[in-house]
N, C-alpha and C positions, 0 to 999 in steps of 0.2 A: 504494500500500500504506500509505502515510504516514495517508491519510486514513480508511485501516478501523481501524488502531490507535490513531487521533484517539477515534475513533465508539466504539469497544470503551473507551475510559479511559474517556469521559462512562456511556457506560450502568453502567458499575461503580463511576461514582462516584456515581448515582442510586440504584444500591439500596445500597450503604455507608449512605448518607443514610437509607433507609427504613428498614436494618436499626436503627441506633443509635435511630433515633424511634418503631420498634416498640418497641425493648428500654426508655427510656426513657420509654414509656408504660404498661408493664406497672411500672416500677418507682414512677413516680407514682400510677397507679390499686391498685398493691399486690394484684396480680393474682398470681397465681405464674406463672412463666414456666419452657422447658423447654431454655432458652439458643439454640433455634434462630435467632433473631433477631442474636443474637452471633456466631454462627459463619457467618451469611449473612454480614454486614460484614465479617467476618475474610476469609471466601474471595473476595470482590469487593476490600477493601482493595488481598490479593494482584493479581488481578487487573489492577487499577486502575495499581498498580506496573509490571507487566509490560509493559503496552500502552505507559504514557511513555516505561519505555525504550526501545521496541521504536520507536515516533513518534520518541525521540530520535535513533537509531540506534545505541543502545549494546546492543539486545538480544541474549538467546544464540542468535540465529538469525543476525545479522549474525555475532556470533564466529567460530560454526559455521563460519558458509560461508567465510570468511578464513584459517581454518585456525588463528585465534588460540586461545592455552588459555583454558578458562572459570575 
């Protein structure tokens, strides 16, 4: 399982990467943009977070299952 939430951080931290270089390509070409680019990065960022912890084993799915409070 270690290794799917390896896999799941790197593909979130790819399109992070595409969102900010969309978004800062519209801002250097002075395009108008409609922030989706921004909010791709935003919900992969999250993403990106979840999977390390989840890879670390601090995720709320380990909590979960231990009975410990989130």
């Amino acid at each position: 399982m270690r290794r799917f939430w390896l896999g799941v951080m790197w593909f979130s931290v790819v399109w992070v990467l595409y969102g900010i270089g969309a978004a800062g390509h519209h801002l250097w070409t002075e395009h108008r943009m409609d922030g989706q680019a921004l909010i791709l990065a935003l919900g992969m960022a999250t993403m990106a977070w979840r999977a390390w912890d989840e890879y670390r084993g601090n995720g709320w799915t380990r909590k979960k299952e231990d009975g410990r409070r989130l």
